[in-house]
N, C-alpha and C positions, 0 to 999 in steps of 0.2 A: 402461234400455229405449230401445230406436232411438224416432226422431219418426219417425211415418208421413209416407211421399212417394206420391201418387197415381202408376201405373203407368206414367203417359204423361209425368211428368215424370224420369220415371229417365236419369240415362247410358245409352246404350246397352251401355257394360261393365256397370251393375248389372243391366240387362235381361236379358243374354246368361245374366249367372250367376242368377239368381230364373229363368230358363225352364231353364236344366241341371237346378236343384235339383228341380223339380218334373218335368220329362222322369225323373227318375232312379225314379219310382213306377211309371212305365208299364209295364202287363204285357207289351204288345206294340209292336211298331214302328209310329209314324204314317203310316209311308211307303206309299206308293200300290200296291200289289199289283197286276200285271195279267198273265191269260194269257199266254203266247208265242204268238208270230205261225208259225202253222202252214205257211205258205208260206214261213218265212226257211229259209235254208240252215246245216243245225246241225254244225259242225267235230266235236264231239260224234258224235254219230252216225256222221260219216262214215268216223273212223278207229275205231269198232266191230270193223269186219270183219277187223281184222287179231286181236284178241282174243278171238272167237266163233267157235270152229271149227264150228258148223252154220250158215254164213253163207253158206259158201263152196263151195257143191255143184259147183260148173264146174270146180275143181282137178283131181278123178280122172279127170274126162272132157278137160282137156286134156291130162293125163299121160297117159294110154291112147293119145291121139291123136300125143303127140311117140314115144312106146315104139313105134307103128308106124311111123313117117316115119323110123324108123333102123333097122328091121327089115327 
């Protein structure tokens, strides 16, 4: 049987691993969740439009528009 050592006396190597052991139970992550900032500029989003054919309604109408300029 190990001799008990109060928490605050541990190495910080036994602390590291006694907080893995016990992080390994957790159903979820501890880490801070926070909305997206609705005003940032999302790279995401922006190349969409090449993947979303109902994105992009100005296409026919500037095809229409070059089909006269050579007509």
């Amino acid at each position: 049987m190990e001799k008990f050592i109060p928490y605050e006396k541990l190495s910080k190597k036994k602390k590291r691993e006694r907080n893995a052991e016990r992080r390994g139970t957790w159903s979820i992550s501890p880490v801070t969740r926070r909305p997206g900032n609705p005003k940032a500029y999302k790279r995401k989003k922006a190349q969409d439009w090449e993947t979303d054919p109902g994105s992009v309604p100005f296409l026919s109408a500037s095809a229409a528009a070059a089909a006269q300029m050579e007509a």
